[in-house]
Backbone as CSV, one residue per row, in Angstrom:
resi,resn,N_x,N_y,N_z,CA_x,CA_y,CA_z,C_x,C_y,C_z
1,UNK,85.103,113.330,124.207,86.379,112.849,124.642,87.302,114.016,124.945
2,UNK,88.004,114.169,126.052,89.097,115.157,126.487,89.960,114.036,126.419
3,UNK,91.415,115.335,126.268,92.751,114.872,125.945,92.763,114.783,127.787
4,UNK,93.796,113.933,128.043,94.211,113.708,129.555,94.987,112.564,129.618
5,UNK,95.322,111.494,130.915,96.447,111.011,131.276,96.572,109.380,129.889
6,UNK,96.015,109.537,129.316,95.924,108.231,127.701,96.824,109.057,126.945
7,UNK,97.170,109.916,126.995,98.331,110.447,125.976,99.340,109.521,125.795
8,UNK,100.353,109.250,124.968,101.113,107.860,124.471,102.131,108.487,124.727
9,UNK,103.425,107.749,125.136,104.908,108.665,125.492,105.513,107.811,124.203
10,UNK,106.633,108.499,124.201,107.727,108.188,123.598,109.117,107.707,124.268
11,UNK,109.512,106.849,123.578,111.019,106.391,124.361,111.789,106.508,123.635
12,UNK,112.925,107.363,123.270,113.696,107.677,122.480,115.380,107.181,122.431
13,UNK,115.525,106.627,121.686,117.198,105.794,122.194,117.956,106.012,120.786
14,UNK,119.165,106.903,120.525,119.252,107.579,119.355,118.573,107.749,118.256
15,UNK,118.687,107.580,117.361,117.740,107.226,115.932,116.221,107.310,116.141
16,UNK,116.271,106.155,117.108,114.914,105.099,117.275,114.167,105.345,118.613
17,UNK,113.061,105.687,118.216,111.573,105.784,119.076,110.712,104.764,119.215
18,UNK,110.417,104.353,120.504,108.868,103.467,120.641,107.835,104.056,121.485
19,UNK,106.888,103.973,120.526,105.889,104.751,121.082,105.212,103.629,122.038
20,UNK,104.287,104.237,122.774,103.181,103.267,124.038,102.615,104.216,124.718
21,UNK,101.521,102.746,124.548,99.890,103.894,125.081,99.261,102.642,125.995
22,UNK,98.768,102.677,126.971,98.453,102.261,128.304,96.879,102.862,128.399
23,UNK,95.999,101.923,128.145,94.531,102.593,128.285,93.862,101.471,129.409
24,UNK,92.934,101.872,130.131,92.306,101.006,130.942,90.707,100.278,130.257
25,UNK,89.997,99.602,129.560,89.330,99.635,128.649,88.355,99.007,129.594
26,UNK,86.449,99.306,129.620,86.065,98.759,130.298,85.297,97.441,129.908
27,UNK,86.148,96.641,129.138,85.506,95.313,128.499,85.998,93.998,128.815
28,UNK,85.230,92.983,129.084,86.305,92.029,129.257,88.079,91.438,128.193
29,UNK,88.468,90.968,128.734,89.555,90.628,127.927,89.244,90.073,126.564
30,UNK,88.345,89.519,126.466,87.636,88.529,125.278,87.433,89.524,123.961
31,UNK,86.230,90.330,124.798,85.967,91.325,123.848,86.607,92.482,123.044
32,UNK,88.258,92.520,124.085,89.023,93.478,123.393,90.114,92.660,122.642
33,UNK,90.050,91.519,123.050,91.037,90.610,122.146,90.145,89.976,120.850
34,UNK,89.062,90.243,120.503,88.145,89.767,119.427,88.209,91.418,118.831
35,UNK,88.174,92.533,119.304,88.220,94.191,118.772,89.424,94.223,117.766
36,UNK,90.442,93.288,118.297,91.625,93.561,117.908,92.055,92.589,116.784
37,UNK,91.454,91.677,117.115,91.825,90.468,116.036,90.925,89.881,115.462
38,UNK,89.561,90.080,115.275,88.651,89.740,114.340,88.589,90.598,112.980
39,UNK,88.794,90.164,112.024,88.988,90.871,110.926,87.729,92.067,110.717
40,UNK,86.343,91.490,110.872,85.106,92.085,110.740,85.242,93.306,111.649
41,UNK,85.788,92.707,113.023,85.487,93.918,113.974,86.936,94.833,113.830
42,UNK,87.864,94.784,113.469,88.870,95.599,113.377,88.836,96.555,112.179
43,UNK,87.856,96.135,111.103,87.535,96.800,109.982,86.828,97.818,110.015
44,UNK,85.768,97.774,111.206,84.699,98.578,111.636,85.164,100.025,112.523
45,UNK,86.682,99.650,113.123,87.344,100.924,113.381,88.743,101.585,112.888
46,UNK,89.454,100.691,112.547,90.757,100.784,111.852,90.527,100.353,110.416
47,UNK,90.452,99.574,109.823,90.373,99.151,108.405,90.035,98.040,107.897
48,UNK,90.441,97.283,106.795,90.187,95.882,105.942,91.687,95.288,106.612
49,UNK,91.266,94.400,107.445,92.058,93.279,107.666,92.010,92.099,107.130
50,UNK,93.383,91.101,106.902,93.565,90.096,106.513,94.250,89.388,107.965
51,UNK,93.931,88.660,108.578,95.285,87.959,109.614,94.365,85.769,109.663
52,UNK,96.379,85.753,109.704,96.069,83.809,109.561,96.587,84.014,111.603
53,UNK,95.319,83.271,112.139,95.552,83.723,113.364,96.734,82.311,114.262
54,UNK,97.948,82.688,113.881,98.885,82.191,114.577,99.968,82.772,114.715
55,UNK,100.916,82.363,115.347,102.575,82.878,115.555,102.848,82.446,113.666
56,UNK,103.789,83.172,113.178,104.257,82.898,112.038,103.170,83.320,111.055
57,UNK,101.941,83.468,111.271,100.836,83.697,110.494,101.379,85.178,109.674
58,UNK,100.224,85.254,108.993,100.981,87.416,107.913,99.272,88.122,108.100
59,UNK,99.512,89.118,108.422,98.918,90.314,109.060,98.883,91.267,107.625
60,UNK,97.658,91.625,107.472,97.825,92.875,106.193,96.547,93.730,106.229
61,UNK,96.779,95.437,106.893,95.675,96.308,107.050,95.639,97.056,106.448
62,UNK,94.435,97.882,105.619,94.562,99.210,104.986,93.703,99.781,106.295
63,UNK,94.398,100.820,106.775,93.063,101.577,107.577,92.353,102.690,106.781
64,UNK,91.670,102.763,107.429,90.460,104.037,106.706,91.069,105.490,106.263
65,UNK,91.801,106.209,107.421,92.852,107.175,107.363,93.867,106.427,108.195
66,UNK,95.040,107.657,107.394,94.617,108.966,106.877,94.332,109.272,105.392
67,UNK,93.854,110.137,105.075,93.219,110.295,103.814,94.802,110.458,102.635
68,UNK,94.977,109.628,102.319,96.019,108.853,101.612,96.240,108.353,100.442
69,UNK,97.482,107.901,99.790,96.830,106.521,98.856,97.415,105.641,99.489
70,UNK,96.510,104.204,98.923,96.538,102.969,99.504,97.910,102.420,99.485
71,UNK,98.650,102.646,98.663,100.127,102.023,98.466,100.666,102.531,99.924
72,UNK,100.346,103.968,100.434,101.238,104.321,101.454,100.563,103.935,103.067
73,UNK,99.479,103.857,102.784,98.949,103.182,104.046,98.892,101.798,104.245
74,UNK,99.020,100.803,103.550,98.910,99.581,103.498,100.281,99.262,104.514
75,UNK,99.897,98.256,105.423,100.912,97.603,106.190,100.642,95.995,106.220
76,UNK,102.014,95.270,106.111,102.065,93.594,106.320,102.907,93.435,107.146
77,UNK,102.761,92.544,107.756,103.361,92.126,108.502,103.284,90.240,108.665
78,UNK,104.342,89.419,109.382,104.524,88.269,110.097,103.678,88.553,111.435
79,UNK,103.269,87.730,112.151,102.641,87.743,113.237,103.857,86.866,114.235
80,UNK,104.604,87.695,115.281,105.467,86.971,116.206,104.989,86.153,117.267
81,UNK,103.835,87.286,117.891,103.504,86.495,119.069,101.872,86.442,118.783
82,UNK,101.384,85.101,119.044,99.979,85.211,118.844,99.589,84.374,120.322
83,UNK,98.839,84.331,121.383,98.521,84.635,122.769,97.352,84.563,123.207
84,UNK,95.981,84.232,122.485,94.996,84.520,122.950,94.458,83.898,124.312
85,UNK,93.299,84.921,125.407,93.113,84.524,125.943,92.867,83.166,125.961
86,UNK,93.238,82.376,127.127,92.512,80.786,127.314,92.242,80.068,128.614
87,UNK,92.113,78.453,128.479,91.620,78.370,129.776,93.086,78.416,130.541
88,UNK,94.210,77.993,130.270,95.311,78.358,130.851,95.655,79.458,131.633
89,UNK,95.406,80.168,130.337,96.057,81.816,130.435,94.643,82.411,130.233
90,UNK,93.657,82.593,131.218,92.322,83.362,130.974,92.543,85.262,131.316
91,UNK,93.397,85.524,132.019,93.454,86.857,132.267,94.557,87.536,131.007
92,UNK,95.255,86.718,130.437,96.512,87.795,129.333,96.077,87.023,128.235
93,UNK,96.372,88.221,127.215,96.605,87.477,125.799,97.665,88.866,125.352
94,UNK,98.367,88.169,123.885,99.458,89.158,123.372,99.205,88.898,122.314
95,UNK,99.037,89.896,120.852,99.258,89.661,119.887,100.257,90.602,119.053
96,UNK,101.886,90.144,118.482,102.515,90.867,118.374,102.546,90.750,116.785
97,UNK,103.041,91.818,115.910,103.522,91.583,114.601,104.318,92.652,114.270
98,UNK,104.940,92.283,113.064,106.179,92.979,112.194,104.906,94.562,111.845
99,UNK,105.522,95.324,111.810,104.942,96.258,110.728,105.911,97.075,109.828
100,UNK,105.545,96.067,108.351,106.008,97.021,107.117,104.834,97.585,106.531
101,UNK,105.733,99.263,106.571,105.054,100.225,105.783,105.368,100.814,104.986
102,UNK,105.270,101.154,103.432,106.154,101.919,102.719,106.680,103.067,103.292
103,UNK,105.923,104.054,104.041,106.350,105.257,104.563,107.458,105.287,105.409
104,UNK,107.554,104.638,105.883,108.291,104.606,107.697,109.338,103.025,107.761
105,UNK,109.979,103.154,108.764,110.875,102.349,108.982,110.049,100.995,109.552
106,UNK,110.471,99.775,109.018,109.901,98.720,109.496,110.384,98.492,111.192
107,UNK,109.156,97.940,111.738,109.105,97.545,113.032,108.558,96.268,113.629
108,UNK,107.565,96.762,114.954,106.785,95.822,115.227,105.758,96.732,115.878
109,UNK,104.952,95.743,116.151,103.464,96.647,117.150,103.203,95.339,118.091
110,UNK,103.205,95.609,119.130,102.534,94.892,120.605,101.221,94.881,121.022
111,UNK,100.301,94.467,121.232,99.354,94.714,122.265,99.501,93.781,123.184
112,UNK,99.749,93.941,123.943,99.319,93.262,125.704,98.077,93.743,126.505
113,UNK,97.260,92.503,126.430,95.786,92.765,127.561,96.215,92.089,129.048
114,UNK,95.535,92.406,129.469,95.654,91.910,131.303,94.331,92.208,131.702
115,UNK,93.852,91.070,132.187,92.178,91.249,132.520,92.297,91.981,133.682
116,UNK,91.402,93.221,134.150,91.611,94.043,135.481,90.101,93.588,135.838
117,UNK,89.905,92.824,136.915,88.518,92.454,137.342,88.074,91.524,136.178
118,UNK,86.809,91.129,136.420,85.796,90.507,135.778,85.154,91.642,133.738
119,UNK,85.306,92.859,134.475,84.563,93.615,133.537,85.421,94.624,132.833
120,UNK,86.950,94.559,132.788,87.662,95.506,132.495,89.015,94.726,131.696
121,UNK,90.056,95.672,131.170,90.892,95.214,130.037,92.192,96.369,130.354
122,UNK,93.406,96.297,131.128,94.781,97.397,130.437,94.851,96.472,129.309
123,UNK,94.825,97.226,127.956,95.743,97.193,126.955,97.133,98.205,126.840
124,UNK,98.216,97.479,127.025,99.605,98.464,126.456,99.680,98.211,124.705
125,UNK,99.890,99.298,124.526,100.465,99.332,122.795,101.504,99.778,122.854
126,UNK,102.280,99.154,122.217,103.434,99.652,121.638,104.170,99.268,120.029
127,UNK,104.787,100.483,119.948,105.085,100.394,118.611,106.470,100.413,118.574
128,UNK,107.846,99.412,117.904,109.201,100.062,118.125,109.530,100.147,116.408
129,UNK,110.469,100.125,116.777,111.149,100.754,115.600,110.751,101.915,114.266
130,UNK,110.319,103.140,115.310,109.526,104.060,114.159,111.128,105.106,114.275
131,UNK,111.464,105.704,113.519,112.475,107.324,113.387,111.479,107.829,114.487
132,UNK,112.192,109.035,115.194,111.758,109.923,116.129,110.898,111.185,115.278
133,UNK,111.595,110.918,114.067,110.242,112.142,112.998,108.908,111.214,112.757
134,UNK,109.111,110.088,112.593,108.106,109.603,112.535,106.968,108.643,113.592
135,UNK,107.369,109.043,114.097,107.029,108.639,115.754,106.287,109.513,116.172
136,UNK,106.678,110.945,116.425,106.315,111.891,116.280,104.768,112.281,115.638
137,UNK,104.859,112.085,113.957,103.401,112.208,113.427,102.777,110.552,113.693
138,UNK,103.745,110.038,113.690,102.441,108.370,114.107,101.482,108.695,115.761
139,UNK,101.913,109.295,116.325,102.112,109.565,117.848,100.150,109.915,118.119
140,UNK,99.728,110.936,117.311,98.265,111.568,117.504,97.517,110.225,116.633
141,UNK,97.949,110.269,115.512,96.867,109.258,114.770,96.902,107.862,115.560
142,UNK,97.884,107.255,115.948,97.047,105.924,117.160,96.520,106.253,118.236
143,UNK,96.966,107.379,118.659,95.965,107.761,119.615,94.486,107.741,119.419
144,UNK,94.030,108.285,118.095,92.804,108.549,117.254,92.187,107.342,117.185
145,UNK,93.457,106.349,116.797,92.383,104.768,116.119,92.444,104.245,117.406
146,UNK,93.186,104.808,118.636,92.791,103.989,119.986,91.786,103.823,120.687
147,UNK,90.986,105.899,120.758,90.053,106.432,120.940,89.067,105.615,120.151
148,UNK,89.255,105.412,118.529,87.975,104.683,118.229,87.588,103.323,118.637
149,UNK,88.856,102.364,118.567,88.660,101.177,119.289,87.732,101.161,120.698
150,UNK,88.381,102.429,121.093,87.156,102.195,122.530,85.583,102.528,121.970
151,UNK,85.676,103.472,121.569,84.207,103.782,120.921,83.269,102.699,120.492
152,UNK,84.293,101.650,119.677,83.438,100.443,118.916,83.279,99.483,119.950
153,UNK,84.167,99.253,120.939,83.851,98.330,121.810,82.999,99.352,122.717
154,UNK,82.414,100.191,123.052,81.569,100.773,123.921,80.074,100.571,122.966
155,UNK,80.048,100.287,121.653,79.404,100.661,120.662,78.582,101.745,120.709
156,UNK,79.953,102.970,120.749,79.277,104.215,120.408,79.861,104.721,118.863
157,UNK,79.512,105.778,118.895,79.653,106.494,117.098,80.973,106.487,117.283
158,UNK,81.951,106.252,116.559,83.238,106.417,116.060,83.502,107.828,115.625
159,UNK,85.005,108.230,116.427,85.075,109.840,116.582,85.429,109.746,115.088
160,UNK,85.672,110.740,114.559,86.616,110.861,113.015,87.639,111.158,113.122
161,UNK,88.542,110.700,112.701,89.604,109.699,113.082,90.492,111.504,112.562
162,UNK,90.268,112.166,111.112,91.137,113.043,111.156,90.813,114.568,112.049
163,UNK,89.616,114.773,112.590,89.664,115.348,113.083,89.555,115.411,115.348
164,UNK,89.561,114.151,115.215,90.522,113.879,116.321,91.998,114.346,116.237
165,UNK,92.918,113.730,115.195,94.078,113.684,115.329,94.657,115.045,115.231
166,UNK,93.613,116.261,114.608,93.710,117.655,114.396,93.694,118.010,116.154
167,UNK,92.360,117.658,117.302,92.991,117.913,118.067,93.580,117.414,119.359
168,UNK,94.306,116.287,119.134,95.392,115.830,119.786,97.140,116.450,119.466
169,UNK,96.966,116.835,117.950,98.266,116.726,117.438,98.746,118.233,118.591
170,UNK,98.133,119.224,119.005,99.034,120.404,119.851,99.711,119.462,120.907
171,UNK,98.704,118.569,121.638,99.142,118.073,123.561,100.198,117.743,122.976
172,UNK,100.506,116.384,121.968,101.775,116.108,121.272,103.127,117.137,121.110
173,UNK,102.530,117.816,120.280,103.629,118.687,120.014,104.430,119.799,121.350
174,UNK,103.564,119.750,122.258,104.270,120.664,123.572,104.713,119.854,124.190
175,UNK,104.921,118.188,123.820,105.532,116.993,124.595,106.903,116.868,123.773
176,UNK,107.101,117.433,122.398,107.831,117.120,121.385,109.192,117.260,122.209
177,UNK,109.493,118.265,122.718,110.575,118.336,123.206,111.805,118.077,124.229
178,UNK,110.414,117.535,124.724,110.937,116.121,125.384,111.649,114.880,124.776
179,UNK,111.494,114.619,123.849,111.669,113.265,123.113,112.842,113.656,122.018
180,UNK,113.385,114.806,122.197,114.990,114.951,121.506,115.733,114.847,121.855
């Protein structure tokens, strides 16, 4: 994997940063909306999920890293928008939720799919309400668990997650100064 145009920007509006990352994924919509919201398969690249799959439903992940304790990585959340593909709506699905984390300022996280063709997936991520310091170090590590998401839906070996984020974290940081 090379670093290149999947790098995640920042949007900075005093205080408050939202991060977003825009990947083109080559799977159908199905398969990246089952990556994302099947507990089994989200465990296999990000962590132990819990989710009650509706709007109003509660969301609760430990991911794997970073090498941590569990109190500080653990996130819950409400589930706002739940969206899955259907026969209605066969090309979009959205699944949005709260994210509380002990570390960081509570927010939310987005994914939006849009089926591109028959055999392909844009997912946007976004994350709002992180501090711009913490936006900042969140910034390489989703990049990392983004990179692996593709990996598991390609079903190839899963990069390691901290030494990915070792080298993403420079491209980041020569972007840093932008985002003050």
């Amino acid at each position: 994997m090379t670093i290149d145009d999947r790098l995640g920007s920042l949007d900075v509006r005093g205080d408050e940063a939202t991060m977003t990352f825009r990947r083109r994924l080559p799977h159908s919509i199905d398969a990246v909306w089952s990556a994302i919201t099947d507990p089994v398969q989200r465990a296999a690249w990000f962590g132990a999920t819990t989710i009650e799959p509706r709007a109003g439903g509660t969301i609760a992940m430990l991911p794997h890293d970073p090498p941590a304790a569990a109190e500080a990585k653990q996130m819950t959340g409400r589930i706002l928008t739940w969206q899955p593909p259907s026969a209605t709506e066969p090309r979009t699905a959205v699944l949005e939720h709260e994210w509380r984390q002990r570390i960081v300022e509570e927010g939310s996280v987005r994914y939006e799919l849009t089926a591109d063709g028959d055999d392909a997936t844009v997912l946007v991520f976004v994350h709002r309400g992180l501090s711009v310091r913490n936006a900042q170090g969140f910034i390489p590590g989703t990049h990392a668990f983004l990179d692996r998401l593709a990996a598991h839906l390609a079903a190839d070996e899963l990069p390691d997650w901290g030494r990915r984020y070792a080298e993403l974290a420079p491209a980041y940081e020569q972007t840093a100064g932008a985002w003050r």
